[in-house]
N, C-alpha and C positions, 0 to 999 in steps of 0.2 A: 500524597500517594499516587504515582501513576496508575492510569487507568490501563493503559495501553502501554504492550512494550514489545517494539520490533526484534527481531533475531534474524540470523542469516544471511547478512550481508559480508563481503568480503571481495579479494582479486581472483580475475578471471580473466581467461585472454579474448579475445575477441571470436567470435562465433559461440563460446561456450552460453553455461545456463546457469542462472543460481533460483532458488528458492527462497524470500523472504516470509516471515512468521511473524505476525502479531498476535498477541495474545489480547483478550477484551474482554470485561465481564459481557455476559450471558446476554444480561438485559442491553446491553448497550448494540450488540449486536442484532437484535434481534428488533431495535425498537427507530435505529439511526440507517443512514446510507454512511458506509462502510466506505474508505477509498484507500489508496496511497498514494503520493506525489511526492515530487522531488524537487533537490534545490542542486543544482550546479556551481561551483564557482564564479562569484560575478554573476550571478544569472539570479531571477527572480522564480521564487518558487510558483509549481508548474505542477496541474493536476496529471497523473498518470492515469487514473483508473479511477471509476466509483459506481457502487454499486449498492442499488436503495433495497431496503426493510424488505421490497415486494420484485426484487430480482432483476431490477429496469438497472444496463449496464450501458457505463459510458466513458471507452478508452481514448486517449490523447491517441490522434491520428497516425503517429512517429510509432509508435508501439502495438497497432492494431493489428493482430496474427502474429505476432511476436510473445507478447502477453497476455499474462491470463488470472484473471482474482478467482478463489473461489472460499466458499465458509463451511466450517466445519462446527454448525450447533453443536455439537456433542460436546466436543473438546475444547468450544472455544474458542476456536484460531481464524484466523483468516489468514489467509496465503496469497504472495502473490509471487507466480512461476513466471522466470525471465526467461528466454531461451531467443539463442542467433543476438544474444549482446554485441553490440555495437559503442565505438571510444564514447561515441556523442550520449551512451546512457549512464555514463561516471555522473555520480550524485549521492549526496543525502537520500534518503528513501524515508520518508514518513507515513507510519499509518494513521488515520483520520476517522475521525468519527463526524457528522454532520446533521441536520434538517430533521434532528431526533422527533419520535412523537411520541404522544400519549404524556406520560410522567415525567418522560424527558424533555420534552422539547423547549427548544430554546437553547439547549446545552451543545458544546461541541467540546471533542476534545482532539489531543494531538500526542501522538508518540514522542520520544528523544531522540530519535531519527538511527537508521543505520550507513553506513557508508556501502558504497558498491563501486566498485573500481572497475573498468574494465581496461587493458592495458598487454601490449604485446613485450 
């Protein structure tokens, strides 16, 4: 049973923005550092974003003022807003779970990834 599952990826032309949407149980989000990362064609997967239990962020340099993670306890979700996409951020998009504590730790998990195209 997935733990994690991305939404909202798709085509976009270059400057535009998408939204991507993971869903997570409750406790995982509240207990792991939280990220998303991408895998390119031929390219080795590559942290985008992450962001721990206690709020300490840390985005891949290529995306910093471009994007933005944030989490919505209530519902669930963790978000992560793309805006001024650029050809070079076509990828896979994975949500992550990581460096979990308390009951979790130890544990990590990973989304099935969404695609995000950007393309003229």
């Amino acid at each position: 049973q997935a733990q994690l599952v991305e939404s909202g990826g798709g085509s976009v032309q270059p400057g535009g923005s998408l939204r991507l949407t993971c869903a997570a149980p409750g406790d995982i989000i509240k207990m792991c550092t939280m990220g998303w990362h991408r895998q390119a064609p031929g390219k080795q997967r590559e942290m985008v974003v992450e962001e721990s239990s206690d709020g300490y962020t840390t985005y891949l340099p290529v995306v910093k003022g471009r994007f933005t993670i944030s989490k919505d306890k209530t519902n669930n979700m963790v978000y992560l807003q793309m805006n001024a996409l650029e050809a070079e951020d076509t990828a896979v998009y994975y949500c992550s779970a990581g460096r979990c504590t308390r009951r979790l730790r130890g544990r990590g998990y990973w989304g099935q990834g969404t695609q995000v195209t950007v393309s003229s």
